[in-house]
N, C-alpha and C positions, 0 to 999 in steps of 0.2 A: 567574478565568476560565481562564487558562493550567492549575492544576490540574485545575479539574475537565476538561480536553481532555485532558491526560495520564491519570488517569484512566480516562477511556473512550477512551484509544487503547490502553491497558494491559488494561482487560474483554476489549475487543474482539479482541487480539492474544491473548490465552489464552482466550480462548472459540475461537479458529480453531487453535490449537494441541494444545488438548485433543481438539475435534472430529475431528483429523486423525487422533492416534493412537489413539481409541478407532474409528476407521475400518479401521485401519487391519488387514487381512487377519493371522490367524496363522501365524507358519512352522509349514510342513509337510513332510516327509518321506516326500510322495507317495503314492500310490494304495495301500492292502494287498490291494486285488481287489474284485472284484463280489459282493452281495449281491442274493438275487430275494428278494423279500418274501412271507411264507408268512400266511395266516390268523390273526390272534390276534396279529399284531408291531405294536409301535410302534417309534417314532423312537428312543423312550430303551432300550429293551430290548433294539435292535440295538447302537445304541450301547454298553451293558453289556456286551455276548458280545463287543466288540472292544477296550471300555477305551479310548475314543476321545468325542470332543468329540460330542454329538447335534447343536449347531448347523452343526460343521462338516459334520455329512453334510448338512441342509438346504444348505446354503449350495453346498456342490458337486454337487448334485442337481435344485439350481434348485427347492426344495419351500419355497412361501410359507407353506404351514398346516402346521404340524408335526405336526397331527392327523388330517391329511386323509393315508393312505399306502392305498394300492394294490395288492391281491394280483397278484403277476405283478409287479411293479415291477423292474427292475433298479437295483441302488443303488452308486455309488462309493465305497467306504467310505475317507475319507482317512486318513493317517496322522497323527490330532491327538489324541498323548494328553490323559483327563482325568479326574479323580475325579470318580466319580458314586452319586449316594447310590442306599441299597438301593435295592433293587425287582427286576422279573422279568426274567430275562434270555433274550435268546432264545440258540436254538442256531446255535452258528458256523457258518459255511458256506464261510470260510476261514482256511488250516494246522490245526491238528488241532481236531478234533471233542471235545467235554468234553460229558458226559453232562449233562442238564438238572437245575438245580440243588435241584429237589423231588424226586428220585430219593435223596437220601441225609439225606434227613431222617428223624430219628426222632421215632412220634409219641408223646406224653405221654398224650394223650387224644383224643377224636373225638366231633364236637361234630353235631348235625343243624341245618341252617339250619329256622329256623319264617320264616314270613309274615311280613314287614315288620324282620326284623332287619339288620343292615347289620354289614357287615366289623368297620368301625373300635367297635362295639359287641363285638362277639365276642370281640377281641381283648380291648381291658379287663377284660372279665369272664374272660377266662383269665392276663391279666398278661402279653401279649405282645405283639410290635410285629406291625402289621398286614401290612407287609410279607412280615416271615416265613410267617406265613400264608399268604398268597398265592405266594409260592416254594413253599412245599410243597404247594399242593393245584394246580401251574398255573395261577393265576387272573393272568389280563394286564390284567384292570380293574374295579378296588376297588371300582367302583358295581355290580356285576353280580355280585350269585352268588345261582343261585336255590335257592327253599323247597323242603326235601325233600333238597338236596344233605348230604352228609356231608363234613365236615370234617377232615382229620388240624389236632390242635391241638399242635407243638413244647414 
């Protein structure tokens, strides 16, 4: 009896220990400045042009849906770096400006979207990662590109 109360006074004590520290806020190195949100941004894309945590901007922005963002938005961008895998990055809007990163791609080939094709198809069939694709023709969301459009393929 006495073990199994040790036990579950031992679950109990690191279930409340663990909870705390994964609670527990990242140091941060304060504000880098404001961001307005432009047409075609996401969280994670903002996030990319600054090399900074995407949850930390929800988190200091007060943004429950990380999907849900706002043209006109003013955004906190904190200072929490973090690696973040590819995808589209937006353009900075604070310390310097770096050209948008489908501006220096070159292309292999150029591909016409037909009726019902889809990114992550196109890609394999050219032997490229979909992402890339999408940096170099601007595309900020993998389910959307329409028929008729033309493609540069890397």
């Amino acid at each position: 009896m006495k073990r199994a109360m040790s036990l579950t006074l031992a679950v109990v004590l690191l279930f409340t220990l663990t909870s705390a520290t994964l609670a527990a806020p990242q140091q941060s190195g304060g504000i880098l400045g404001n961001h307005v949100v432009r047409y075609g941004e996401s969280l994670f894309c903002i996030a990319r042009a600054y090399g900074v945590d995407p949850w930390a901007i929800a988190r200091q922005n007060g943004i429950a849906n990380a999907n849900c963002l706002y043209v006109g938005t003013t955004l906190q961008i904190p200072n929490v770096p973090a690696y973040l895998p590819a995808g589209p990055v937006c353009t900075r809007q604070i310390g310097t400006t770096t050209p948008p990163p489908y501006t220096t791609c070159t292309c292999r080939s150029y591909h016409t979207v037909t009726y019902g094709e889809t990114l992550s198809g196109i890609a394999v069939r050219y032997g490229v990662n979909m992402w890339t694709i999408a940096n170099c023709n601007g595309i900020y969301n993998l389910n959307f590109i329409r028929a008729g459009s033309t493609l540069c393929i890397p």
